[in-house]
N, C-alpha and C positions, 0 to 999 in steps of 0.2 A: 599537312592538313590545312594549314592557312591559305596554301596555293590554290587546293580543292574547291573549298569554301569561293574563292574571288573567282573562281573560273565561273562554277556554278553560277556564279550569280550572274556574270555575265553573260553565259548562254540565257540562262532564264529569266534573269529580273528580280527573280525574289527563289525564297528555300524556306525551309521550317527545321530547324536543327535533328528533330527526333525522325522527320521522313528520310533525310538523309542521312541519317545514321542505322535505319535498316534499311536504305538501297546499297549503302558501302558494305553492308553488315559491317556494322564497327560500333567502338562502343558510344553511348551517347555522351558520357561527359567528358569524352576525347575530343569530339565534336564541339561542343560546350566550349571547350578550354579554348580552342582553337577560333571559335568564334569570336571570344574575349579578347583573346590577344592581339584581332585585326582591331576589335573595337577600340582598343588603347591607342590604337595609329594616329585617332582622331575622327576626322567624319567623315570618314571613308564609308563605313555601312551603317545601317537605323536599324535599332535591335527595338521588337515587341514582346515581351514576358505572354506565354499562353501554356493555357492548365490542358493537359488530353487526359480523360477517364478511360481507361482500358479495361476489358477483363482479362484475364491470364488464366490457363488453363494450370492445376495441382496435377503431381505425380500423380493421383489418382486419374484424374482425366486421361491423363496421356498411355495411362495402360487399360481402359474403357477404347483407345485407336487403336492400340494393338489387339485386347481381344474381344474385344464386344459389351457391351453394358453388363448390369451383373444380371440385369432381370431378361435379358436375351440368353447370356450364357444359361441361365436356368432351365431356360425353353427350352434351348436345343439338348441338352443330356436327357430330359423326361423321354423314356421309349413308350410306346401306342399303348402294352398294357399298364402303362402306370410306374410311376417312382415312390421309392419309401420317401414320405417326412424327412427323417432323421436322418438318412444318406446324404437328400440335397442341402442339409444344415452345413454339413462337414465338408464337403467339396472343394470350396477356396473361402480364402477370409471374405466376409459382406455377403458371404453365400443367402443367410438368412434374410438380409436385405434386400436383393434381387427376388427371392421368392416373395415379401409381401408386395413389391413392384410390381413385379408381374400377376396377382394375385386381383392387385389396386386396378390394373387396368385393363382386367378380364380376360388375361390369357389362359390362366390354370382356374382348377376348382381341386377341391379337397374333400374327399369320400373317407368318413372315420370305418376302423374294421370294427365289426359285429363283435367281435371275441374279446376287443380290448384290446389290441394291438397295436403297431404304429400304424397312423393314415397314410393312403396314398393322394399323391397327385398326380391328377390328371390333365393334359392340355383341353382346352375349350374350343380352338380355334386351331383351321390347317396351316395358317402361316401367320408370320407378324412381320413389323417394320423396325428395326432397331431406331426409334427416334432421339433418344439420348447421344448415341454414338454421332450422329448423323449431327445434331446439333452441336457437340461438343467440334465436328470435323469443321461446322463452320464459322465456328470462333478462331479454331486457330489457321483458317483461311483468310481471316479479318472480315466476315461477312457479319458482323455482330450487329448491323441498322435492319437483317432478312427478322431477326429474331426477336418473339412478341417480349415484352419485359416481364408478364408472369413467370414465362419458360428460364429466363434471367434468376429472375429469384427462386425459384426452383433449384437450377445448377447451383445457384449460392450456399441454399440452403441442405444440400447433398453434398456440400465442401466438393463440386469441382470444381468450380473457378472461383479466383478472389479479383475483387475490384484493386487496380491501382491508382493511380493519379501519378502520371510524368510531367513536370514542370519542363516546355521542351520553350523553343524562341523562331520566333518569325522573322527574319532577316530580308532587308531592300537595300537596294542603292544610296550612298549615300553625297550628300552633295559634290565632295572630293573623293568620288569613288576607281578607284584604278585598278589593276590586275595586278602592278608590279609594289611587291611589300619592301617598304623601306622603313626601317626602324628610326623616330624619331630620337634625337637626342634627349638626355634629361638633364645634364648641367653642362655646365662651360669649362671645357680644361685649360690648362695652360699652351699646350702644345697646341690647339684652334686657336690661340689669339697669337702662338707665334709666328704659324705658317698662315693664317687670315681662311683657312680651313673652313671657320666659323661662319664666312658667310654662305658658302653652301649647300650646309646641311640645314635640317628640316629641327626646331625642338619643339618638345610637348611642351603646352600650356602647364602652368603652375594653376593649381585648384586653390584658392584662399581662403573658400570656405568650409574647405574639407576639416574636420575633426580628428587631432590628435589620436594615435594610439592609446586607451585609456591603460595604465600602469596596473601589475596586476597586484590584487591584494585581498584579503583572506576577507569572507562573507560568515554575519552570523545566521543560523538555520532560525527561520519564524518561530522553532519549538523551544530553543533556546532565547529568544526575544521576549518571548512571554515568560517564561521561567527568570527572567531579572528582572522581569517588573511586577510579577508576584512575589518573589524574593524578597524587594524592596518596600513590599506592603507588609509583610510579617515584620520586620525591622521595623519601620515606622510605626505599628503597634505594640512593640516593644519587644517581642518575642528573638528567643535566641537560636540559632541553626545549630542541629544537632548532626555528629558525623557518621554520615553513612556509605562510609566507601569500603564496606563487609556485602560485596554481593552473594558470597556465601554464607549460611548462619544455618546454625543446631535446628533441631526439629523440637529443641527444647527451648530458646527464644523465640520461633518461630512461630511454635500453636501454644505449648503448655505452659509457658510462662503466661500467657495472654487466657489462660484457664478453658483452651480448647481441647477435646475432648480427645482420643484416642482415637478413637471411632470415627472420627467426624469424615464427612464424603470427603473433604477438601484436601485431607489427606493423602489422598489414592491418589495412586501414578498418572491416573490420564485428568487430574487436573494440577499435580505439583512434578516441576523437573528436581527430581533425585541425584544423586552425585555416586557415583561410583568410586573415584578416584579424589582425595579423600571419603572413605565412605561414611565416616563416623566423627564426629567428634569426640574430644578424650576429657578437656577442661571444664569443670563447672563450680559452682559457687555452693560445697556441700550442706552445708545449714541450710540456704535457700531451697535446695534440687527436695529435700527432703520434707521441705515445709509444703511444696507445689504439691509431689507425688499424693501426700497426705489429707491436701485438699481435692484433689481431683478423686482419692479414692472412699474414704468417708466424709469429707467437707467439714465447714470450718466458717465462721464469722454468720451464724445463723443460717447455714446452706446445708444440704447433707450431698454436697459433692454429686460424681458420676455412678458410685458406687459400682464401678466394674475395675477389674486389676488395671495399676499404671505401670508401664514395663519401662524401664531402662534403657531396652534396647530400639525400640523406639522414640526415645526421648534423643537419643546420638545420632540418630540419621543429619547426615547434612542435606540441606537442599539448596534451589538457588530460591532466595528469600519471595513470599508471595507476596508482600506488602512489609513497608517499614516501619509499622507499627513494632518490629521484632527490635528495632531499636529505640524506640520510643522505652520499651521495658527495660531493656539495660540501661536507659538516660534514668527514670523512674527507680530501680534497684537500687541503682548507685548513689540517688537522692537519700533513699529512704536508710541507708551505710553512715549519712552524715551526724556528727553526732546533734545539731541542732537543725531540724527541717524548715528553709527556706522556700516561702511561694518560688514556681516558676511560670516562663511560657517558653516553649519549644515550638522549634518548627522543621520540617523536611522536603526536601523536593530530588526526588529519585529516582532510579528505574527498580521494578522488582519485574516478577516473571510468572506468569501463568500460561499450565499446559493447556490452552487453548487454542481450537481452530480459528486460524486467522481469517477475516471479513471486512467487510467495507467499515467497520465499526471496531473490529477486537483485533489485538496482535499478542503474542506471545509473548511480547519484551515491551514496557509500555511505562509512565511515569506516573509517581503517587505526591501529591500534596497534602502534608498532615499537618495539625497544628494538635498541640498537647496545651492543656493547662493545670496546674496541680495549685491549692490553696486552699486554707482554710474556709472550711463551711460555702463552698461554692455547689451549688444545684442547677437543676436543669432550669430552670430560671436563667442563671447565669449563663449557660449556656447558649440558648437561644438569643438573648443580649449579644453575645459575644459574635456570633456567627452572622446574625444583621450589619455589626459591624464591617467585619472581616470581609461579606459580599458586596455591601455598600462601597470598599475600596475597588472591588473588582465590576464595579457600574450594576450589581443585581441586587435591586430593593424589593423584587415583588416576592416574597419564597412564600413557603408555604413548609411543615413537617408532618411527618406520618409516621402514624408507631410503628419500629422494625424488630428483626429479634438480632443480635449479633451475637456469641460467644462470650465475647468479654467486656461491655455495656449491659449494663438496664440501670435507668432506659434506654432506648434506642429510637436514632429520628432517621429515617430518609429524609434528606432534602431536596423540592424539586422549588421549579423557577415558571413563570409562562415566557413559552416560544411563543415570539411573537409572529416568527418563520411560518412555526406548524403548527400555530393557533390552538397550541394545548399546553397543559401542565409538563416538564419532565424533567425527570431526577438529576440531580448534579452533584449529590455527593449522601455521605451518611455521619452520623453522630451520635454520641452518646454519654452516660456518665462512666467511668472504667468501673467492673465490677467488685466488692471486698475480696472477693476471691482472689482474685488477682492482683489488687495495690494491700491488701495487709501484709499476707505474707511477703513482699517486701521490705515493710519494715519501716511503713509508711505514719505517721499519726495516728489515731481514731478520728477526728473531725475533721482530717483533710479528704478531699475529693479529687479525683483528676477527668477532666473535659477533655473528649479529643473528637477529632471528625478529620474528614479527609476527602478526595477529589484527585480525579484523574489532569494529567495536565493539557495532554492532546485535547480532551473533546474543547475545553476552552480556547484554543488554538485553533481549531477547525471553524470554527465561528469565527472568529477573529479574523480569521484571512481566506472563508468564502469558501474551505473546500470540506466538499463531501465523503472523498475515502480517505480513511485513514493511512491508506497503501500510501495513497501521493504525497504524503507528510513525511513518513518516516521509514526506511526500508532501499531494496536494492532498485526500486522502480521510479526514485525521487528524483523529477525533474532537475538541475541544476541550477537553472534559467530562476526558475521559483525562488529558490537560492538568495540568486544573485539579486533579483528584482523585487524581494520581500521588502514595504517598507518597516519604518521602525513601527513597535506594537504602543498605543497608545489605549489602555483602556478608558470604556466614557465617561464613567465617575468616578473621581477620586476623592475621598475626606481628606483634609491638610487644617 
């Protein structure tokens, strides 16, 4: 192929890699390769980098050449007195699409029957022009300069052709340009300096400014960069990391420890992934299980409960956890076990999982940031304090709350922030005080309190490094490159 290439060029002067790669019919990065390796000879040829936009005809297109567009095909089967509706539906697959084609551009009309029956159609006109066919014939004749660019987007838009872009190369003469390939040397053997060899042959220049092989070695992901440097704000504010490596947990840590209802929608399969395989959990803390059952069904700490039956058997369901607040209650349980209750602060950074359709914004598998705080006589007061703080480390001093309802708070804050992106207010996280319901039976104090709130870890991420779907973060679609070239995460204000 390198012979090819030098001939070529000296019949003509100059080639374009990708013309001559369908005058040979051959492949083009054959071509390519072979163009390279005369390039390495030295300056024998001038290579110029050029972008071709192409359209390419879909397997769809190329059976519109074999039998006709679909709104031609439609035309031809109607006989003089008329075809059923419902017959031309069924025909060939895109049946129905050929008939509003043809419909669009006034070859049939549609007479409905008196009685209630199927319509027929009828043709309007004695002949037609198959201009689809006709146009797709001269695309793939390379007439694509004949063809208006409405018509362009049109085929696009009916998925038969897709745009491509070939990166193909312009090749000339080059000042030491010859027919005959001679492979330069690349170093100096012993055997040229014994036989004087050396002075004959030809060696490649040394590049001095060429750049090392960079060595390979392991890249942290952006979502994990910010996850150590919020890590490293919970520590610094004293709080301690609580272990969440149970991505399965009871449906009894999971809602009813946290005084969720039975009932509640969030329950149900098409927002929680259920487990088959363990289906059940067997262990529980039975003093506890009895204390929860007892409050969820007549209530308890001046509450009067759900007042509807608490089964059992829905307390055993395993799922895969929807948030780790379900561990936040067994760090909490296990406080309120000791025999003398010591303030804490807690914190997590995890993956939980909801059955949720994935979007440019939601994924099914996704990370929670929680902080907990339990101590004496602490209020929503304290709260709010606390949470100026904890943002202020994360560079967001403007919030704002708003009363929310949760399950297991009251009260209850949405948190939002102003974008200063989107020129509006928007939420970033939620908060509340935990409810008696749910930290007595524990086994907690009376004048202890516990504070938590929480936050997703991606959307702060997605800020942070500029991108808009959440697909291109995290998933099978994630660039590499993003990877490797994420700087490190520095957010803008820190307290120290």
């Amino acid at each position: 192929m390198d012979k090819t290439i030098l001939e070529t060029l000296s019949n003509k002067g100059e080639l374009n890699t990708y013309d001559l790669s369908q005058e040979l019919s051959a492949d083009h990065q054959a071509i390519v390769g072979a163009m390279k390796s005369v390039q390495s000879l030295g300056e024998v040829i001038c290579v110029t980098q050029k972008q071709i936009n192409l359209w390419v005809l879909t397997k769809e297109a190329e059976e519109i050449l074999s039998n006709g567009s679909y709104e031609a095909r439609i035309y031809e089967v109607i006989s003089d007195d008329g075809s059923s509706q419902k017959s031309l539906m069924n025909l060939f697959p895109n049946a129905r699409i050929g008939l509003n084609k043809a419909m669009s551009l006034g070859w049939l009309r549609i007479e409905k029957n008196s009685t209630g029956g199927d319509p027929k159609v009828f043709k309007k006109v004695d002949e037609i022009e198959d201009r689809t066919k006709s146009v797709v014939q001269k695309i793939k004749d390379g007439k694509v300069k004949d063809i208006p660019d409405a018509t362009l987007k049109e085929l696009k838009k009916r998925k038969l052709i897709n745009a491509v872009i070939i990166k193909s190369f312009d090749v000339t003469k080059g000042p030491h340009f010859t027919t005959e390939v001679t492979k330069m040397e690349t170093e100096l053997s012993p055997e040229m300096l014994a036989t004087n060899s050396w002075k004959e042959k030809k060696f490649k220049p040394y590049n001095f400014d060429s750049l090392g092989i960079m060595p390979s070695s392991g890249h942290l992901h952006p979502l994990m960069k910010v996850r150590a440097e919020v890590c490293q704000i919970f520590l610094e504010m004293g709080f301690t990391e609580m272990p969440t490596n149970n991505y399965v947990e009871s449906s009894f840590w999971n809602f009813d420890a946290l005084f969720q209802p039975q009932q509640h929608p969030a329950r149900d399969a098409q927002d929680t992934f259920f487990l088959s395989d363990p289906e059940n959990a067997r262990e529980f803390p039975t003093d506890y299980l009895e204390k929860v059952q007892k409050v969820h069904e007549s209530g308890g700490y001046r509450s009067i409960g759900y007042r509807s039956e608490w089964k059992l058997s829905e307390a055993r369901k395993n799922v895969l956890r929807t948030h780790t607040t379900g561990v936040s209650a067994r760090m909490l349980y296990k406080l309120g076990q000791m025999e003398k209750f010591k303030p804490v602060k807690y914190f997590s950074i995890d993956k939980v999982f909801r059955n949720e359709s994935v979007d440019a914004t939601h994924l099914a598998e996704f990370h929670q940031v929680e902080g907990v705080v339990a101590d004496y006589d602490v209020s929503l007061a304290s709260l709010i304090s606390i949470l100026y703080s904890f943002f202020s480390y994360l560079g967001i001093k403007n919030l704002r709350f708003k009363p929310a309802y949760n399950p297991y708070t009251e009260p209850s804050m949405e948190i939002f922030t102003f974008h200063e992106g989107l020129k509006k207010w928007v939420e970033i996280g939620n908060s509340g005080v935990f409810r008696p319901e749910m930290i007595k039976p524990m086994g907690l104090p009376d004048n202890v309190n516990v504070l938590g709130w929480g936050l997703s870890l991606e959307r702060p991420t997605m800020v942070r490094y500029g991108i808009n779907d959440i697909r291109d973060l995290v998933g099978h679609k994630v660039n590499l490159q993003m990877v490797y070239d994420s700087p490190i995460c520095r957010l803008d204000s820190r307290l120290y």
